[in-house]
N, CA, C and O atoms as a CHARMM CRD file, in Angstrom:
* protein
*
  352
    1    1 UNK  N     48.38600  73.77900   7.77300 PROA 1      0.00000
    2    1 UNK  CA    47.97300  72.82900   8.79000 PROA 1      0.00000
    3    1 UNK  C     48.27500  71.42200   8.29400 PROA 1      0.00000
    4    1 UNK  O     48.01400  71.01500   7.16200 PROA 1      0.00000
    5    2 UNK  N     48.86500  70.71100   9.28700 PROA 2      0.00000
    6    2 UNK  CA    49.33500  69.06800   8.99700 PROA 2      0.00000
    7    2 UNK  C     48.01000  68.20500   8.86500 PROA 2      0.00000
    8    2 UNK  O     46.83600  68.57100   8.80600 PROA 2      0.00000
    9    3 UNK  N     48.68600  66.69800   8.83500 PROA 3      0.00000
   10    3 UNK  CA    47.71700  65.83900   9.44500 PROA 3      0.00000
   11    3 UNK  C     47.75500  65.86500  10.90900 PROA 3      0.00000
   12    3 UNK  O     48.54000  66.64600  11.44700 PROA 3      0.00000
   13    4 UNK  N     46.93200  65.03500  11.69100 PROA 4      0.00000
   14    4 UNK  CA    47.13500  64.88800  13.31100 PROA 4      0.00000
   15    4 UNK  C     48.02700  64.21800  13.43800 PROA 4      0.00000
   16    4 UNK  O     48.34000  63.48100  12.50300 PROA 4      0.00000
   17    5 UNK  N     48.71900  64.22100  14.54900 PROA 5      0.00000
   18    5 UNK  CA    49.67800  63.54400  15.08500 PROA 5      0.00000
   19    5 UNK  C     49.39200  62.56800  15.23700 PROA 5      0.00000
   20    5 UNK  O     50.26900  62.14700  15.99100 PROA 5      0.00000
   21    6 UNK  N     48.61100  61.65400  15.02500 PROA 6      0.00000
   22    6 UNK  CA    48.11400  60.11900  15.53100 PROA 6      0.00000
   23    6 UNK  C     48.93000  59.50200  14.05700 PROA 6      0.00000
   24    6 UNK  O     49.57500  58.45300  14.07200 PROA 6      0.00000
   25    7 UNK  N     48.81100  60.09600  13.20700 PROA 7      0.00000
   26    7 UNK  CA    49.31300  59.80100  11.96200 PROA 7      0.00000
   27    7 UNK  C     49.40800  60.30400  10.55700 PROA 7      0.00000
   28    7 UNK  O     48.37000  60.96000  10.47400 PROA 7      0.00000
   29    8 UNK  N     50.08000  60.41400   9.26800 PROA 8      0.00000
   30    8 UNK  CA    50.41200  61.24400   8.23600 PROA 8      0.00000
   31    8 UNK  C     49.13800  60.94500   7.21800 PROA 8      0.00000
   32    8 UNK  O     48.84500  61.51600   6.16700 PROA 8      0.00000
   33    9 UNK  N     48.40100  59.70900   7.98800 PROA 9      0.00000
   34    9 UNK  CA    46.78400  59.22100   6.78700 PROA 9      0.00000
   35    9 UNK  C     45.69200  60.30900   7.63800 PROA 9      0.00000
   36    9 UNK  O     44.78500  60.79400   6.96200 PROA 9      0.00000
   37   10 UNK  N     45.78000  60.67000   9.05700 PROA 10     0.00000
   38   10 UNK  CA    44.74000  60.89800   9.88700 PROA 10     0.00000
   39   10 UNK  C     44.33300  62.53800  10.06600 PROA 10     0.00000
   40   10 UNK  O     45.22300  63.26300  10.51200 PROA 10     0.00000
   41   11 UNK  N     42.98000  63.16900   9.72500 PROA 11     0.00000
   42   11 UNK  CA    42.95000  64.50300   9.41500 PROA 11     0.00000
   43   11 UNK  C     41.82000  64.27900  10.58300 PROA 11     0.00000
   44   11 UNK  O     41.20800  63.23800  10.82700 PROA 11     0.00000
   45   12 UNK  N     41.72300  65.47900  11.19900 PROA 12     0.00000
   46   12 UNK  CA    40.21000  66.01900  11.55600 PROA 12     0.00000
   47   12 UNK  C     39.59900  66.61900  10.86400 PROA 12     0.00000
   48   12 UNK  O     40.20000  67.06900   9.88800 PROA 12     0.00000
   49   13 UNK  N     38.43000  66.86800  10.97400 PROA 13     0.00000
   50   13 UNK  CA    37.34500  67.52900   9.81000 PROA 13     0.00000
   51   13 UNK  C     37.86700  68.80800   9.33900 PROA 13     0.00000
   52   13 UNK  O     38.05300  69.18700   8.18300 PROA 13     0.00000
   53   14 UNK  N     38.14800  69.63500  10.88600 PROA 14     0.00000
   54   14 UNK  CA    38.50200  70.97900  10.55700 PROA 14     0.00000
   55   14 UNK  C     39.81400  70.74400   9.63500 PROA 14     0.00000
   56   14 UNK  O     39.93300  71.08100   8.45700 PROA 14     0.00000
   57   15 UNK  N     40.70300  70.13500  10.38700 PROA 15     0.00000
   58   15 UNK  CA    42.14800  70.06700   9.18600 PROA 15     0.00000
   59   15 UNK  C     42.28300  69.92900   7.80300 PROA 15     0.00000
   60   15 UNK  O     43.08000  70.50500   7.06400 PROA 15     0.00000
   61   16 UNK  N     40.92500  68.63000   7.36700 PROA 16     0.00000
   62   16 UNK  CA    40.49000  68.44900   5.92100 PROA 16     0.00000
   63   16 UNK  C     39.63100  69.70800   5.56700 PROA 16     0.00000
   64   16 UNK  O     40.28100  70.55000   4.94800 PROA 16     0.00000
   65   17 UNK  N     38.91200  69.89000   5.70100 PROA 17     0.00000
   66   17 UNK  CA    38.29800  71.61900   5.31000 PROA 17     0.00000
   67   17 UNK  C     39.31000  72.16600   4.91400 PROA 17     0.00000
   68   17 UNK  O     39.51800  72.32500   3.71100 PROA 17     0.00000
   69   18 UNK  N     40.29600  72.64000   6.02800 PROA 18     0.00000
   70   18 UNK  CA    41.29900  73.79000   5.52400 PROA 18     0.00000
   71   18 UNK  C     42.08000  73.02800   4.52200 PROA 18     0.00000
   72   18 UNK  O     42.65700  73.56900   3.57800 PROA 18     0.00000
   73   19 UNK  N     42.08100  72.08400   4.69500 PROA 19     0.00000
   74   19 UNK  CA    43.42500  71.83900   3.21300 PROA 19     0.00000
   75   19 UNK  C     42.81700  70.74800   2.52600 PROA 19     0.00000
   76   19 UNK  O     43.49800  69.72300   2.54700 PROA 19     0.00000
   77   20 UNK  N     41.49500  70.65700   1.79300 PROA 20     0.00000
   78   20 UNK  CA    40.94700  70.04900   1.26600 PROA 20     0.00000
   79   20 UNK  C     41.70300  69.39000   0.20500 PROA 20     0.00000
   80   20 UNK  O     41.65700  68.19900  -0.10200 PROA 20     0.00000
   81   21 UNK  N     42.41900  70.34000  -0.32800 PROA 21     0.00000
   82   21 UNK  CA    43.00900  69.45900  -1.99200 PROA 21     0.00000
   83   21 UNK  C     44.28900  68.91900  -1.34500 PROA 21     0.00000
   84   21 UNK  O     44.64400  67.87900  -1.90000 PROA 21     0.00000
   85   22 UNK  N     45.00100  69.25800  -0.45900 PROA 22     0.00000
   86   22 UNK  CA    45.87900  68.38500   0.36200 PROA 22     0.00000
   87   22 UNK  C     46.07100  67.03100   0.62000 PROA 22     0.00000
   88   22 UNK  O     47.05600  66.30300   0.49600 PROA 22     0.00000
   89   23 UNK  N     44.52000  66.76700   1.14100 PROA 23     0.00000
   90   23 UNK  CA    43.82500  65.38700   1.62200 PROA 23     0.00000
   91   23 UNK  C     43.44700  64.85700   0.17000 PROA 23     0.00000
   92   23 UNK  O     43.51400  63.64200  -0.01900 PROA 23     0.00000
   93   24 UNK  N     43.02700  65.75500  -0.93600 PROA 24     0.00000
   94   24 UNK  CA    42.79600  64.74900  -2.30300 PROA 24     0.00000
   95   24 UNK  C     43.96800  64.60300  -2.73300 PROA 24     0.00000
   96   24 UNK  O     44.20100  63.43600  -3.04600 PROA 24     0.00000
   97   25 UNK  N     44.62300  65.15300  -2.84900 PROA 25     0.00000
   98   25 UNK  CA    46.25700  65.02500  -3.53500 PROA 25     0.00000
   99   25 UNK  C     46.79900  63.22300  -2.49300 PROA 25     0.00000
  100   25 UNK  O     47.21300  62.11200  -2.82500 PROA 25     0.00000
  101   26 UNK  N     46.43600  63.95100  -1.15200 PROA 26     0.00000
  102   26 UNK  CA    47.76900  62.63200  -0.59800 PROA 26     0.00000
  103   26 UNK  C     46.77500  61.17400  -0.82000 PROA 26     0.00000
  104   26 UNK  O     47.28600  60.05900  -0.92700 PROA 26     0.00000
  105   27 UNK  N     45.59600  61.36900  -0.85500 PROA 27     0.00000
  106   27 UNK  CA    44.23700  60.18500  -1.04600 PROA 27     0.00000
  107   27 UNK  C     44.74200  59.41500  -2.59800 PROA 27     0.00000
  108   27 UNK  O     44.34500  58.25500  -2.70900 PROA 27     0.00000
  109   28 UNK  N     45.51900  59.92900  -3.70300 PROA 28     0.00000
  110   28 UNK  CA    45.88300  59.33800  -4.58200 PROA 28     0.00000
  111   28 UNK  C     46.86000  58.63100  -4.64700 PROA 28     0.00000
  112   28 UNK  O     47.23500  58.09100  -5.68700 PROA 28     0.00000
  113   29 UNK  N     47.57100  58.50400  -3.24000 PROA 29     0.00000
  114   29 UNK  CA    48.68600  57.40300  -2.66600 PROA 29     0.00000
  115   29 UNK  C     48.22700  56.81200  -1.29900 PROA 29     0.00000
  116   29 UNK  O     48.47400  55.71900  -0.78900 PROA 29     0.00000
  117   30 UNK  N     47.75300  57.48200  -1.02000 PROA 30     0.00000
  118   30 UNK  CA    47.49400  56.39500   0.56600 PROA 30     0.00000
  119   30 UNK  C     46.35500  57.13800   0.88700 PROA 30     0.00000
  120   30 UNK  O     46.35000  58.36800   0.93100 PROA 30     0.00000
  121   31 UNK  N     44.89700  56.06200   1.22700 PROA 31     0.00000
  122   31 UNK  CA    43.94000  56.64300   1.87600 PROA 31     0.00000
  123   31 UNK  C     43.95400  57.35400   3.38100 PROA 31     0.00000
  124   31 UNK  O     44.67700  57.15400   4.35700 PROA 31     0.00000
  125   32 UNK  N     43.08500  58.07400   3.20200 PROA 32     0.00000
  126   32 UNK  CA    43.02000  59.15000   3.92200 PROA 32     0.00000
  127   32 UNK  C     41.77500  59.33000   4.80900 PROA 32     0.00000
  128   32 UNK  O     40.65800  59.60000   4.36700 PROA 32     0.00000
  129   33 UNK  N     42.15800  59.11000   6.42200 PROA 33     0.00000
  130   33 UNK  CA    41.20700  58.75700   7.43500 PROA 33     0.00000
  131   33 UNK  C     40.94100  60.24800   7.51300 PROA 33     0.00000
  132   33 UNK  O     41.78200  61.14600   7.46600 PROA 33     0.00000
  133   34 UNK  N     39.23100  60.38700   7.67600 PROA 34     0.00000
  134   34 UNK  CA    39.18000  61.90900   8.81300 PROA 34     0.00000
  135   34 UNK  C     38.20000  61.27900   9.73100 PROA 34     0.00000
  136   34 UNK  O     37.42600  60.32100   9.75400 PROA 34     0.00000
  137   35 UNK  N     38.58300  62.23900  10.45800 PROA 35     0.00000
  138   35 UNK  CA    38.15400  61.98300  12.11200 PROA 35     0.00000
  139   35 UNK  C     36.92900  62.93300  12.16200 PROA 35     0.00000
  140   35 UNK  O     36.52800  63.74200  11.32600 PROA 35     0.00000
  141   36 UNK  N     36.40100  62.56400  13.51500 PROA 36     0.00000
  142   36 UNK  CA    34.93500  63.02900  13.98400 PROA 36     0.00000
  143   36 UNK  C     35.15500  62.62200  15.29500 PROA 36     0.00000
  144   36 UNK  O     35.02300  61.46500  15.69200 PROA 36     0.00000
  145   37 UNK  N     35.61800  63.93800  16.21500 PROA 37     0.00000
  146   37 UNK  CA    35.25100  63.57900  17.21400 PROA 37     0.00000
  147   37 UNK  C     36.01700  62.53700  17.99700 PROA 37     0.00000
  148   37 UNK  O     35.69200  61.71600  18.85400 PROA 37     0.00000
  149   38 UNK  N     37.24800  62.89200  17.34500 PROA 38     0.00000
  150   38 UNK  CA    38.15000  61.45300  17.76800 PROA 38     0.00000
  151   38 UNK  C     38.03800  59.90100  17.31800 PROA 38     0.00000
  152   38 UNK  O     38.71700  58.89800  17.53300 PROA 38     0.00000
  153   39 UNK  N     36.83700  60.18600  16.57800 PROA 39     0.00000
  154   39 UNK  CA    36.81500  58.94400  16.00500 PROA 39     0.00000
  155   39 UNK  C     36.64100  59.23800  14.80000 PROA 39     0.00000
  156   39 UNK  O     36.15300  60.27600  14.35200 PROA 39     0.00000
  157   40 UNK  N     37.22300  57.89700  13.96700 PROA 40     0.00000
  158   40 UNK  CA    37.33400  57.76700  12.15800 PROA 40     0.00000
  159   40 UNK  C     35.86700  57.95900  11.95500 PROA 40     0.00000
  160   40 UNK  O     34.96300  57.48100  12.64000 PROA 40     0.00000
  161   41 UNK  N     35.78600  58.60600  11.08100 PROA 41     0.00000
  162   41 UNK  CA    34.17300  58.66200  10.22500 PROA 41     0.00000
  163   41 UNK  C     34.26400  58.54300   8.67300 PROA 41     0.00000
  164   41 UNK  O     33.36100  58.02500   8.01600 PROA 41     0.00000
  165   42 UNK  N     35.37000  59.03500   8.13800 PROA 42     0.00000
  166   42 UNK  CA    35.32500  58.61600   6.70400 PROA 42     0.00000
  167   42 UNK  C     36.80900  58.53600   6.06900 PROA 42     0.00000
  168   42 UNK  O     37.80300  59.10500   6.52100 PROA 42     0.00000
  169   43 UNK  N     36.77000  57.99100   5.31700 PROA 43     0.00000
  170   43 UNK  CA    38.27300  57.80100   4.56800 PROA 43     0.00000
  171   43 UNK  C     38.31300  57.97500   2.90300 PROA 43     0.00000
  172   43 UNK  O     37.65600  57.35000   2.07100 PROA 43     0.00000
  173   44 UNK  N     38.99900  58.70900   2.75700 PROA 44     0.00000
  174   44 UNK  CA    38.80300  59.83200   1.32200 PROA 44     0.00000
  175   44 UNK  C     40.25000  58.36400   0.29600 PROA 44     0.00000
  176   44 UNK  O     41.33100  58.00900   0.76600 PROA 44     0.00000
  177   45 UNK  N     39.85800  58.07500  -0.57000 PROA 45     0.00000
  178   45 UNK  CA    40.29500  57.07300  -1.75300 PROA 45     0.00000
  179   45 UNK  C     40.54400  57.56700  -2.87700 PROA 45     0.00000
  180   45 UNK  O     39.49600  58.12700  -3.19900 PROA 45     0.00000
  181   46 UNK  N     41.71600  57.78700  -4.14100 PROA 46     0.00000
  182   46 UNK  CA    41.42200  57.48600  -4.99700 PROA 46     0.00000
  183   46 UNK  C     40.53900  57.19100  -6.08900 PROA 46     0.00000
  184   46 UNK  O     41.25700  56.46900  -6.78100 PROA 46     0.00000
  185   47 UNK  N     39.32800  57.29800  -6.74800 PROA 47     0.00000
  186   47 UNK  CA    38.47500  57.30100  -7.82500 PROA 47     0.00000
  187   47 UNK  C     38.76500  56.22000  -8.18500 PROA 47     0.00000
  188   47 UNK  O     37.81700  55.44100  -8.28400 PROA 47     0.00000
  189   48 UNK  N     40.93200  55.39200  -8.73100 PROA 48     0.00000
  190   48 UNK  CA    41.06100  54.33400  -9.41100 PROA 48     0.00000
  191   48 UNK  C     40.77200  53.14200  -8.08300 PROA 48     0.00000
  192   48 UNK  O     40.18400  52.07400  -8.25300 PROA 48     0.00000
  193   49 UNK  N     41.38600  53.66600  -6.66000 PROA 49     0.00000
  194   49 UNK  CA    41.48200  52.65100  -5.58000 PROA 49     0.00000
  195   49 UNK  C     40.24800  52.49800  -5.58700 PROA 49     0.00000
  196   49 UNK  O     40.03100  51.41400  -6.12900 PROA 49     0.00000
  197   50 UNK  N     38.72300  53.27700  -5.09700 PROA 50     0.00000
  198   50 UNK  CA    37.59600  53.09500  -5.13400 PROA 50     0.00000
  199   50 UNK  C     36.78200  51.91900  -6.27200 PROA 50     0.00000
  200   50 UNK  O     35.92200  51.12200  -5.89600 PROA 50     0.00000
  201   51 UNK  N     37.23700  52.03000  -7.57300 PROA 51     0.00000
  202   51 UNK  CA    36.91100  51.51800  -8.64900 PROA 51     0.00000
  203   51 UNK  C     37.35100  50.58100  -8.72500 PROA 51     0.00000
  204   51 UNK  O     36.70200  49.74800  -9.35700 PROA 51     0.00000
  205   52 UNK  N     39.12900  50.01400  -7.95400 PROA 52     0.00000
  206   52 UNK  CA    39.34600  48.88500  -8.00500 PROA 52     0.00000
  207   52 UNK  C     38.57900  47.83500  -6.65600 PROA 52     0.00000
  208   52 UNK  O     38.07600  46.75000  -6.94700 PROA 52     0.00000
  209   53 UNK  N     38.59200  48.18700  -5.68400 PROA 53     0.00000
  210   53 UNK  CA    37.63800  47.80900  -4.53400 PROA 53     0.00000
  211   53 UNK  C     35.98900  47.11300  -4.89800 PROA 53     0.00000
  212   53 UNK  O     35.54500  46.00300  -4.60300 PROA 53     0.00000
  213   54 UNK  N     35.39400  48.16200  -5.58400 PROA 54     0.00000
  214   54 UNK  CA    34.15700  48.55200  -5.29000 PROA 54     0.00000
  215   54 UNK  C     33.98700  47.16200  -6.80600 PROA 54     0.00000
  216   54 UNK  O     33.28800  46.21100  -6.45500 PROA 54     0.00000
  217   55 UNK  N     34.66600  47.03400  -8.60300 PROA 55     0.00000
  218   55 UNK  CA    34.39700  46.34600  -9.16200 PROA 55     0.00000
  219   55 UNK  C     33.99000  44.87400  -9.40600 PROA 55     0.00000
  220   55 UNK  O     34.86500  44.11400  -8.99200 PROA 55     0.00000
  221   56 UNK  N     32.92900  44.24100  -9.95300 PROA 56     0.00000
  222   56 UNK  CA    32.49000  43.20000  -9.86800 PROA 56     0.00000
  223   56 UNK  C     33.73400  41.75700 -10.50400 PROA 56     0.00000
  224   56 UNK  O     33.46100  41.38900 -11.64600 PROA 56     0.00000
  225   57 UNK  N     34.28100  41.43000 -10.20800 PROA 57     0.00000
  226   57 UNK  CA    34.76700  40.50800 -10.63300 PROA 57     0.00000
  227   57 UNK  C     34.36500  38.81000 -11.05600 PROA 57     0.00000
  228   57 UNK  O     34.85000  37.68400 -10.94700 PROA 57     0.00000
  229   58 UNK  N     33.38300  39.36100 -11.49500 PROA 58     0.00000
  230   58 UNK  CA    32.59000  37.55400 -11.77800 PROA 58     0.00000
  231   58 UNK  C     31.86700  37.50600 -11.33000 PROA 58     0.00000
  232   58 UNK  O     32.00200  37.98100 -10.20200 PROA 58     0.00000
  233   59 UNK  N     30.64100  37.02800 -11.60000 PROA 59     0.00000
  234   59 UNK  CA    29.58800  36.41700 -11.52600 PROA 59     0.00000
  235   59 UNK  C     29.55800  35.46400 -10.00800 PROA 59     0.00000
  236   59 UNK  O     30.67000  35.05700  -9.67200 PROA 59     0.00000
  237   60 UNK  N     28.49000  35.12000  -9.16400 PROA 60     0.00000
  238   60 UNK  CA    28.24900  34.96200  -8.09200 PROA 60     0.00000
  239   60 UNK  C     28.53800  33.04100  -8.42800 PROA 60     0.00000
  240   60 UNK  O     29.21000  32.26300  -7.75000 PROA 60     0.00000
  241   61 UNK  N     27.66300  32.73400  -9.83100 PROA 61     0.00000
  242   61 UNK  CA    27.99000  31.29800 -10.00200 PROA 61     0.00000
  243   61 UNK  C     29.51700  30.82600  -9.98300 PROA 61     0.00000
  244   61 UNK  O     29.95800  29.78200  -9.50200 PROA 61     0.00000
  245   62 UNK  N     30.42200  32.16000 -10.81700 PROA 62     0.00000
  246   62 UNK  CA    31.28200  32.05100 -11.05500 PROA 62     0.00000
  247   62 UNK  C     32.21600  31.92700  -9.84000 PROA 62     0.00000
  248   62 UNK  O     33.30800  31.38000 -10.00300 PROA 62     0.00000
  249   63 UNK  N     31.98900  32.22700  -9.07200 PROA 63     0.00000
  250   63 UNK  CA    33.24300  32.30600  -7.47700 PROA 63     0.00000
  251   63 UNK  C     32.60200  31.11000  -6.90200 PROA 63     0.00000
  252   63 UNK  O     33.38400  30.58700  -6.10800 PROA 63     0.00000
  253   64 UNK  N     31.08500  30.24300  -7.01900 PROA 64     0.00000
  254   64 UNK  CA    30.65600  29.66300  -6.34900 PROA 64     0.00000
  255   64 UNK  C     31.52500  28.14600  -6.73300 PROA 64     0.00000
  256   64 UNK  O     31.64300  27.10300  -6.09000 PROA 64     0.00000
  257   65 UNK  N     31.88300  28.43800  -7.65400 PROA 65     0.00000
  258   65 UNK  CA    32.15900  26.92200  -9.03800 PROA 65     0.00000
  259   65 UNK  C     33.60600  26.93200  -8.58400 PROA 65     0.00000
  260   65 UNK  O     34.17200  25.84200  -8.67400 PROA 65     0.00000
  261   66 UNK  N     34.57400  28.32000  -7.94200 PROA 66     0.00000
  262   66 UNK  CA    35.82900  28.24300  -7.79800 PROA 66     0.00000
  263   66 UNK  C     36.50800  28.40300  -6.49100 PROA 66     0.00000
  264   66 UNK  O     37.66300  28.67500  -6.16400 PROA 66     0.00000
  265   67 UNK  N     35.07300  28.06600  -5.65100 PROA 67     0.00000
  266   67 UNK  CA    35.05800  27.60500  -4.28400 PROA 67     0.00000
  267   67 UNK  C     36.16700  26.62200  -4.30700 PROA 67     0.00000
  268   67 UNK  O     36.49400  25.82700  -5.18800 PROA 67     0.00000
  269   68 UNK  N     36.96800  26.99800  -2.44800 PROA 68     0.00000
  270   68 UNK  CA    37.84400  25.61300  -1.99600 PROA 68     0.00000
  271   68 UNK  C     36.59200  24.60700  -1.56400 PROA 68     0.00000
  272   68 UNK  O     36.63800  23.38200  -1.45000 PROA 68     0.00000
  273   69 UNK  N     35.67100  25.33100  -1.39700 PROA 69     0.00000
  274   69 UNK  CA    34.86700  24.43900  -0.78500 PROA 69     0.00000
  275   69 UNK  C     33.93500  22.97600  -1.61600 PROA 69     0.00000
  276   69 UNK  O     33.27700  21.97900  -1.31900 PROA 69     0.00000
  277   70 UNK  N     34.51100  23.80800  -2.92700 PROA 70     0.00000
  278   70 UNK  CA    33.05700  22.95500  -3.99300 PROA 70     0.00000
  279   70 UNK  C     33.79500  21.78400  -3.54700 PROA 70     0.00000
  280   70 UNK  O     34.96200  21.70800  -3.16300 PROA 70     0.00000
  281   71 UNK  N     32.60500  20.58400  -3.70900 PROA 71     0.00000
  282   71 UNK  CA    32.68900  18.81100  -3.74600 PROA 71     0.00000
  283   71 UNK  C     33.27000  18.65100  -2.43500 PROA 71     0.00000
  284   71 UNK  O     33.45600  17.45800  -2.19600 PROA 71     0.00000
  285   72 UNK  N     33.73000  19.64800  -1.21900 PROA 72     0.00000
  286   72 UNK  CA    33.75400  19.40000   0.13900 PROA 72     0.00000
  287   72 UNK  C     32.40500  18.60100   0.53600 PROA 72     0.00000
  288   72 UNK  O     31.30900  19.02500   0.17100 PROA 72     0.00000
  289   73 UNK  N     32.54300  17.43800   1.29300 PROA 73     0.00000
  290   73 UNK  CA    31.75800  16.53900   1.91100 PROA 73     0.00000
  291   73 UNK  C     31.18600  17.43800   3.12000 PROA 73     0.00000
  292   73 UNK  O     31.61700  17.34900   4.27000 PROA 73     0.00000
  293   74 UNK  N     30.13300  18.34000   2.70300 PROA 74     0.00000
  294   74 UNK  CA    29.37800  19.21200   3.56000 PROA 74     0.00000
  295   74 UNK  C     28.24200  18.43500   4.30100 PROA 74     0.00000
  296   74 UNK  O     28.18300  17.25900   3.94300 PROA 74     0.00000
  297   75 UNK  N     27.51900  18.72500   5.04600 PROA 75     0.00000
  298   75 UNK  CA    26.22800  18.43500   5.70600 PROA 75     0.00000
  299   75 UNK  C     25.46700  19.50600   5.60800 PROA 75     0.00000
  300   75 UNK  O     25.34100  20.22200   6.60200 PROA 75     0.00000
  301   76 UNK  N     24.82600  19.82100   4.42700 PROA 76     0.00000
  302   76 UNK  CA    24.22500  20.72700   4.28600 PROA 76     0.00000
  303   76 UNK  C     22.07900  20.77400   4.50100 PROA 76     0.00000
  304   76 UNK  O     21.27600  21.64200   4.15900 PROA 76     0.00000
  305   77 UNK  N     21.91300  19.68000   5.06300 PROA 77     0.00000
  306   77 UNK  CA    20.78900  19.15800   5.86400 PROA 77     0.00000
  307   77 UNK  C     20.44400  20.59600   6.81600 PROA 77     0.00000
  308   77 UNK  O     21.16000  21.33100   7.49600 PROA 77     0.00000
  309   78 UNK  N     18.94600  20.58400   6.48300 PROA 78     0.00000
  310   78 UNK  CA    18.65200  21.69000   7.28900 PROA 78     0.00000
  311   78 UNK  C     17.99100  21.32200   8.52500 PROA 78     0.00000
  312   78 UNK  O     17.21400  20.41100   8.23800 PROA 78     0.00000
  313   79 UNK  N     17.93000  21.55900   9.62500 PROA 79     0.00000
  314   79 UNK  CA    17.38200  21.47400  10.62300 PROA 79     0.00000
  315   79 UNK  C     15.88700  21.78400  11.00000 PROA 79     0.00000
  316   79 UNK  O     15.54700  22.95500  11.16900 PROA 79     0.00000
  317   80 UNK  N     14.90100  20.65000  11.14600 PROA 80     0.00000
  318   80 UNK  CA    13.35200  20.47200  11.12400 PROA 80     0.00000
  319   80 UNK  C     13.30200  21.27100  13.25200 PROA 80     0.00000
  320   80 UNK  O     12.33600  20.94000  13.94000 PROA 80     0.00000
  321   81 UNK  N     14.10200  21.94400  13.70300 PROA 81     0.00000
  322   81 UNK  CA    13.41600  21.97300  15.24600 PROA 81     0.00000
  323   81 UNK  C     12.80300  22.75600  14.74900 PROA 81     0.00000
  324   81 UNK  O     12.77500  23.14200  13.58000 PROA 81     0.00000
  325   82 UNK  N     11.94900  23.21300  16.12100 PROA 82     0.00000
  326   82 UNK  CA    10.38600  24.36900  15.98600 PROA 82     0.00000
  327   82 UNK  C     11.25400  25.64300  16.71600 PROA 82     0.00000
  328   82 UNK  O     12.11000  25.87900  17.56800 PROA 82     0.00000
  329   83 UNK  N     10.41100  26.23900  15.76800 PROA 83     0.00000
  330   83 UNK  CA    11.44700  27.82000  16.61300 PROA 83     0.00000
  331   83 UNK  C     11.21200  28.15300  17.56900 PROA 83     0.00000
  332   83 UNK  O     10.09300  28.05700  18.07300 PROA 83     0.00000
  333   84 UNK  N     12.48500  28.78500  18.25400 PROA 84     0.00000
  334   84 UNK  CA    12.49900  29.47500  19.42700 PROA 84     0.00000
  335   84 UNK  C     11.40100  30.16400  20.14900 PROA 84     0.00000
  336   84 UNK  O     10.64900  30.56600  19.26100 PROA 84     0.00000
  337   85 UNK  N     10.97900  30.46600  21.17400 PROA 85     0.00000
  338   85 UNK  CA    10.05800  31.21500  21.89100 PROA 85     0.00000
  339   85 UNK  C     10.85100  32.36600  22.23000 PROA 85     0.00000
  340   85 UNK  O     11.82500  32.28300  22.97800 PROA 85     0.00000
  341   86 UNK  N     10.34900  33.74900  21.54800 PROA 86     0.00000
  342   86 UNK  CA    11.32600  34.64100  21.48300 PROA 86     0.00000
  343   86 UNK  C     10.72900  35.80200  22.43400 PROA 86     0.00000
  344   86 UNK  O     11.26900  36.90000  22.56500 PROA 86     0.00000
  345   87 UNK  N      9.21600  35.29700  23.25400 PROA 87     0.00000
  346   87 UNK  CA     8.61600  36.28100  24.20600 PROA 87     0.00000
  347   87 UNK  C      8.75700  35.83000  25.58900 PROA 87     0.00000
  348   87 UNK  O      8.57700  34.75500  26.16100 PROA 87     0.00000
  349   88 UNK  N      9.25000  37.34700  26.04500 PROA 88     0.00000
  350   88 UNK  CA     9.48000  37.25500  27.63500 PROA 88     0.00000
  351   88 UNK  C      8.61600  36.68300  28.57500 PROA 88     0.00000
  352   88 UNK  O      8.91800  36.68000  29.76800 PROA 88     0.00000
């Protein structure tokens, strides 16, 4: 059994079931959509693609400091109105 015809990344559940190591084999070059129902529900990755995605690359100060934005002439003034009336 193939992928679906929608495309060579795109499995249905039943299709991934039957050829489970298929979908892990081709997931170590190009992720791999399965379907539900006609619609995407999960996409099978790589372990290294996952690990490269998912890893922390610096510290939160650290991306904050290497902002385009740092020393931008912001208005960062917060707004004193009274809140909304949020009952019908």
């Amino acid at each position: 059994m193939r992928p679906s015809s929608q495309s060579e990344k795109t499995w249905t559940v039943a299709s991934a079931k039957a050829k489970l190591s298929e979908v892990i084999e081709r997931a170590q070059s190009v992720p791999q959509t399965i379907t539900r129902n006609g619609k995407p529900s999960v996409v099978v990755v790589s372990a290294e693609e996952w690990h490269r995605k998912t890893s922390r690359k610096g510290t939160l100060a650290e991306f904050l400091m290497e902002s385009p934005l740092r020393g931008a002439d912001l208005d960062l003034e917060r707004q004193r109105d009274d809140p909304r009336d949020l009952s019908l």
